[in-house]
C-alpha positions as CSV (number, residue, x, y, z in Angstrom):
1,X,139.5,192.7,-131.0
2,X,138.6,189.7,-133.6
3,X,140.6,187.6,-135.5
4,X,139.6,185.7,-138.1
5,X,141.1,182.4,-138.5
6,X,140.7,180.8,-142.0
7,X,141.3,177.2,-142.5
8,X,140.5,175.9,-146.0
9,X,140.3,172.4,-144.9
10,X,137.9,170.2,-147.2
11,X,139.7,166.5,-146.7
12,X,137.7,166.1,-143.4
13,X,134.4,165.9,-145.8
14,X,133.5,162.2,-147.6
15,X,131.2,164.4,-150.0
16,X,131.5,165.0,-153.6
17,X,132.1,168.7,-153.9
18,X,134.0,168.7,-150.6
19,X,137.1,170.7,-152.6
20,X,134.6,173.6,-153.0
21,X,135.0,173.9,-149.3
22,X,138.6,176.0,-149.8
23,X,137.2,178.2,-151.8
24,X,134.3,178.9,-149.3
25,X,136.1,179.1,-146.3
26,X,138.4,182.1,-148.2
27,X,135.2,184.1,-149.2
28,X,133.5,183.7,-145.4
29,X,136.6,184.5,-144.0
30,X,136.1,187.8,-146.5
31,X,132.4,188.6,-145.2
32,X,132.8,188.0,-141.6
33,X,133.8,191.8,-139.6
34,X,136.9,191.2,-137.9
35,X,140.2,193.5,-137.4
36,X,142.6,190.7,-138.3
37,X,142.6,188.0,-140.3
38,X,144.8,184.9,-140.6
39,X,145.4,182.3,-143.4
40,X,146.9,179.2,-142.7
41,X,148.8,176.9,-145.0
42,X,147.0,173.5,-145.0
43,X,147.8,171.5,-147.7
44,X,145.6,170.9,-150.6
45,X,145.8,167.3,-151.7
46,X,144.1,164.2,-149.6
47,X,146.3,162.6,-147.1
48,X,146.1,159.3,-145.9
49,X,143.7,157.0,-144.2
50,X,145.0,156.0,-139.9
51,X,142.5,154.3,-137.6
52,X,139.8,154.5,-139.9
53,X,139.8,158.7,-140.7
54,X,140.5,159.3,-144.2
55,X,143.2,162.0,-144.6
56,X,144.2,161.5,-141.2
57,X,148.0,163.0,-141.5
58,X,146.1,166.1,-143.2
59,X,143.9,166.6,-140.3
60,X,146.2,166.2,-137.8
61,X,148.8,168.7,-139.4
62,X,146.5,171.2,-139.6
63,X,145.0,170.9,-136.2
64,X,148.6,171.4,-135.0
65,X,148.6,174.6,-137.0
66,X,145.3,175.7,-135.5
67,X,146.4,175.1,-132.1
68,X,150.0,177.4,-132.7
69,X,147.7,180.3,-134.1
70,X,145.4,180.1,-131.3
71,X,148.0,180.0,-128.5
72,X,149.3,183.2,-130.2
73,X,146.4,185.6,-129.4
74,X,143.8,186.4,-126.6
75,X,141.6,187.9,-129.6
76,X,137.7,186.9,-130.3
77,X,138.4,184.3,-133.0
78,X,135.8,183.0,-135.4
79,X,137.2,180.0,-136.8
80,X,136.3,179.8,-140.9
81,X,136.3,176.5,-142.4
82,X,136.4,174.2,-144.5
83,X,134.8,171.2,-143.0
84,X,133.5,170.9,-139.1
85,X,136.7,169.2,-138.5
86,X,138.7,172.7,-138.5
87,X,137.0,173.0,-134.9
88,X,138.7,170.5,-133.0
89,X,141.7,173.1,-131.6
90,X,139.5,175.9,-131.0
91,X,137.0,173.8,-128.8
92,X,139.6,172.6,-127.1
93,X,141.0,175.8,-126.6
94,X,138.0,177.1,-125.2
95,X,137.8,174.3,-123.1
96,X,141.5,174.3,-121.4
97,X,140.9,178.3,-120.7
98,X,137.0,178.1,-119.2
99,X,137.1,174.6,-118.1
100,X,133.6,172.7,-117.3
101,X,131.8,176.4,-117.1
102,X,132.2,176.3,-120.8
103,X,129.1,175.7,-123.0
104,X,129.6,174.5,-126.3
105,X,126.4,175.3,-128.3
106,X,126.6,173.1,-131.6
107,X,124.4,174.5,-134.4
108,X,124.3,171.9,-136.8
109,X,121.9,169.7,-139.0
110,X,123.6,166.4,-138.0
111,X,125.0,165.6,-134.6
112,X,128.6,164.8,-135.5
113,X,128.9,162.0,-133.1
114,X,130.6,158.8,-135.3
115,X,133.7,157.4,-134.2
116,X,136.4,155.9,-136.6
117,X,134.6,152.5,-135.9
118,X,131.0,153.6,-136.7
119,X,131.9,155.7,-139.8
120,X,133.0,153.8,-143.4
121,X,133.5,156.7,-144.9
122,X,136.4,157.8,-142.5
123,X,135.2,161.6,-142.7
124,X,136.4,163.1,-140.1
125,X,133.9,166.6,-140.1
126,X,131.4,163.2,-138.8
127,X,133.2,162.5,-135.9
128,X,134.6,165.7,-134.8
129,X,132.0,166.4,-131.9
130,X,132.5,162.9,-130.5
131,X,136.3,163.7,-130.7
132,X,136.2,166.3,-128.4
133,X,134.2,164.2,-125.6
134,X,136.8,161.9,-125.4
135,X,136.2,159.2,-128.1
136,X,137.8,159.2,-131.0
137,X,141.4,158.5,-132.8
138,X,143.9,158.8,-130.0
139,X,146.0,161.2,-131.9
140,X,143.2,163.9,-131.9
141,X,141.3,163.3,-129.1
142,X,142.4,166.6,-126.2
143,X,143.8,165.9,-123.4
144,X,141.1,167.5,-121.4
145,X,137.4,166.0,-123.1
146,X,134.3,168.1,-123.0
147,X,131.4,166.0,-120.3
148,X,128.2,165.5,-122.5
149,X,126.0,167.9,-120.3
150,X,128.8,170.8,-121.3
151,X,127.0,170.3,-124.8
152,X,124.0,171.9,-126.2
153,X,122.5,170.9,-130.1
154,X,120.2,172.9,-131.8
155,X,118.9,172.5,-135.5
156,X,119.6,169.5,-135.3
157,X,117.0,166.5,-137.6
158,X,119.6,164.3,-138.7
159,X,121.9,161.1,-137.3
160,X,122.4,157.6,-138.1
161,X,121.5,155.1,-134.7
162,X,124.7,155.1,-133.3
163,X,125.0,158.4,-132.6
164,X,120.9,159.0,-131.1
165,X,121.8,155.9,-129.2
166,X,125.1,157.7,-127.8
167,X,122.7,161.3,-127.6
168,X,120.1,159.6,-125.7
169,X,123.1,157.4,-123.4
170,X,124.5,160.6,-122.5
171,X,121.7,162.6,-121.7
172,X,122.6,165.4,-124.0
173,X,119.9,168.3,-124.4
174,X,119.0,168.4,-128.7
175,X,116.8,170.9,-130.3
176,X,115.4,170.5,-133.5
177,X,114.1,173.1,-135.9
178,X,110.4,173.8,-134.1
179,X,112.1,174.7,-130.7
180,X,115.6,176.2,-132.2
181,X,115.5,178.9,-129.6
182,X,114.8,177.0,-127.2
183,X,118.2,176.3,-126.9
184,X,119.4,179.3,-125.6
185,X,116.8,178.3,-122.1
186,X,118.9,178.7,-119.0
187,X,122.8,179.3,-120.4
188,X,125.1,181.7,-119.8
189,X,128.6,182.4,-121.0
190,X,131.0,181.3,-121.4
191,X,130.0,179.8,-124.7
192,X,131.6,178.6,-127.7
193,X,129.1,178.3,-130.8
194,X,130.1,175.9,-133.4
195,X,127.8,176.9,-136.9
196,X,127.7,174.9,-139.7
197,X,125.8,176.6,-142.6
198,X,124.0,173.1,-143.3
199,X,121.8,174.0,-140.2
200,X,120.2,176.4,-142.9
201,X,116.9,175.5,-145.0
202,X,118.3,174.5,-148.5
203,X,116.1,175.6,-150.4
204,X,117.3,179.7,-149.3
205,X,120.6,178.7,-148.8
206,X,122.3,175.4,-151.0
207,X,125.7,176.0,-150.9
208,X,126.5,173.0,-148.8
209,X,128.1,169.2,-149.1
210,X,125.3,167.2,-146.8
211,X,121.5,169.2,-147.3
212,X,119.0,168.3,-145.2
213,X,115.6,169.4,-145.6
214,X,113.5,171.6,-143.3
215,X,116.0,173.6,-142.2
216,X,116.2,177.1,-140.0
217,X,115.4,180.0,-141.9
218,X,118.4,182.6,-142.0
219,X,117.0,185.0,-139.9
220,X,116.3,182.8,-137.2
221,X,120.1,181.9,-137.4
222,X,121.1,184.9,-137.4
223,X,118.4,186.3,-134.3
224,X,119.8,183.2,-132.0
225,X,123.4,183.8,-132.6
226,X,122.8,187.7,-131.8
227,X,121.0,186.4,-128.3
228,X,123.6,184.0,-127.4
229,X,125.0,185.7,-123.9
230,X,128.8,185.3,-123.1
231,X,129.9,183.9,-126.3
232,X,134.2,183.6,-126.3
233,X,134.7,182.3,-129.4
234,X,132.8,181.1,-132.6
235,X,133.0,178.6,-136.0
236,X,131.3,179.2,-139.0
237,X,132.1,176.0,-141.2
238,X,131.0,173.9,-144.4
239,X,130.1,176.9,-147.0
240,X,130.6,174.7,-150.5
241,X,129.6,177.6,-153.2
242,X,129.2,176.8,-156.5
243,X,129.7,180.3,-157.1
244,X,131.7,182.0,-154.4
245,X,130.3,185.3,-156.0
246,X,126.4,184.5,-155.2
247,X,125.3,187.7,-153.5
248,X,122.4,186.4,-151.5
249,X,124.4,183.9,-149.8
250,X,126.9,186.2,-149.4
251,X,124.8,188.6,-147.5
252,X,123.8,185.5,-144.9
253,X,126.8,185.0,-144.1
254,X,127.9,188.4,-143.7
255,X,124.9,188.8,-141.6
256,X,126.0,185.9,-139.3
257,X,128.9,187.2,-138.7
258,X,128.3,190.5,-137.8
259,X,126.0,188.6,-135.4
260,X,128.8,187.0,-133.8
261,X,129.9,190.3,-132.1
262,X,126.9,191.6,-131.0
C-alpha cells in the first residue's frame, strides 16, 4: 500500500515565488499513484524567526504533524512538498525504524548542508540535510542523527564553501550530473530517496524556486529512481508551477512517481 502524504509547506523557502510551493505540492500529490492520500493542515501565513530559521514556529508545527501522520501507518509514503524542509520527520522516521542500515540517497541540485549560523536568509529547506546529521536548531534536530557515510548525493553542482568544506570534512560520497548513476554503485536497501525537482535541467523543466543550470534530463531521473533497490520510503519536494495545469511537467512528475513503486 502507498500513502501519499501532502504537506503544502512553502515558509521553509527564502525565494521569491516560494508561496507557489502549496499549490505544487497539492497537484504532485494529484499525479503521484498511490491508494491513499493525506492532506495536512499547515498553516498558510509566515511564522516567526528562532535561532536564526525564519518561520521557525511554522516549521516546527508542521513537523510535529508529519511525525503524528507517519506514526499512524506502516504504508509506502511518498512525502509531497512544499519546500525540502517537509522531510525532516520522514527521514527521521526511516531512520528510527532501519537504523544505520538505512541509506538516505539525496537527489538534489544543492547539498542542503547550512546551519542557522551559516545561512542569513534563515531558510530552513537550506539547512534541512544538515538538521538531520545532528547540527542544526535544537528544536528540530532528531534524537537519533543520521552518520555522514549513511548519506549518498547525486545531481548535485551547487553549495556555498561551508557546506563543501563540511562535504569534504565528512567524507560524504557526491555525484554530480556526468556520473548521476553512479550513485546507485554498491547500495542496497533500505533506502530513503529524498527528490527535489530542482535536480532537473531547467531549461525541460522550470517550475522551481532555486534553478541551477546543467541539470539531469527527466528520463535519467526517472531511470535511477526505477533502479534504486530496497527503497522504504520517498520525497518529491520543491514543484513551484506557474501554472499547476502545464501538461508536460505534469507528465514528469507523474512519471517519477510511478517510478517510485517499481
Amino acid at each position: 500500500m502507498t500513502t501519499v502524504l501532502c504537506v503544502p509547506q512553502w515558509q521553509g523557502s527564502a525565494a521569491p515565488n516560494a508561496p507557489r510551493l502549496v499549490a505544487g505540492a497539492r497537484r504532485v500529490a494529484e499525479l503521484v499513484p498511490c491508494d491513499t492520500r493525506v492532506t495536512l493542515p499547515v498553516r498558510e501565513t509566515a511564522g516567526e524567526r528562532d535561532g536564526g530559521v525564519r518561520s521557525f514556529d511554522v516549521i516546527e508545527e508542521n513537523t510535529a504533524l508529519i511525525r503524528k501522520a507517519l506514526a499512524g501507518t506502516d504504508d509506502f509514503v511518498v512525502t509531497v512538498g512544499g519546500d525540502c524542509g517537509v522531510d525532516l520527520a520522514p527521514v527521521a522516521a526511516a531512520h528510527a525504524r532501519y537504523g544505520d542500515e538505512l541509506t538516505v540517497l539525496w537527489i538534489d541540485a544543492h547539498p542542503d548542508l547550512y546551519t542557522p549560523q551559516t545561512l542569513p536568509s534563515g531558510a530552513f529547506h537550506g539547512m534541512v540535510l544538515r538538521t538531520l546529521l545532528g547540527d542544526g536548531h535544537a528544536s528540530l534536530v532528531p534524537d537519533r542523527p543520521l552518520r555522514p557515510e549513511q548519506v549518498i548525493f547525486t545531481g548535485r553542482r551547487a553549495g556555498d564553501d561551508s557546506e563543501l568544506e563540511y562535504l569534504a570534512r565528512q567524507g560524504m560520497r557526491s555525484h554530480g550530473v556526468p556520473d548521476f548513476e553512479a550513485a546507485l554503485e554498491g547500495i542496497r536497501g533500505p533506502v530513503y530517496a529524498h527528490i527535489d525537482l530542482d535536480v532537473l535541467e531547467p531549461t525541460v523543466f522550470a517550475s522551481m524556486c532555486y534553478p541551477e543550470p546543467a541539470g539531469v534530463a527527466p528520463q535519467r531521473l526517472i531511470d535511477l529512481v526505477s533502479a534504486v533497490d530496497g527503497l522504504v520510503g520517498a520525497a518529491i519536494t520543491e514543484y513551484a508551477p506557474a501554472d499547476p495545469a502545464d501538461e508536460a511537467e505534469a507528465e514528469i512528475i507523474r512519471r517519477v512517481g510511478a517510478a517510485l513503486r517499481h
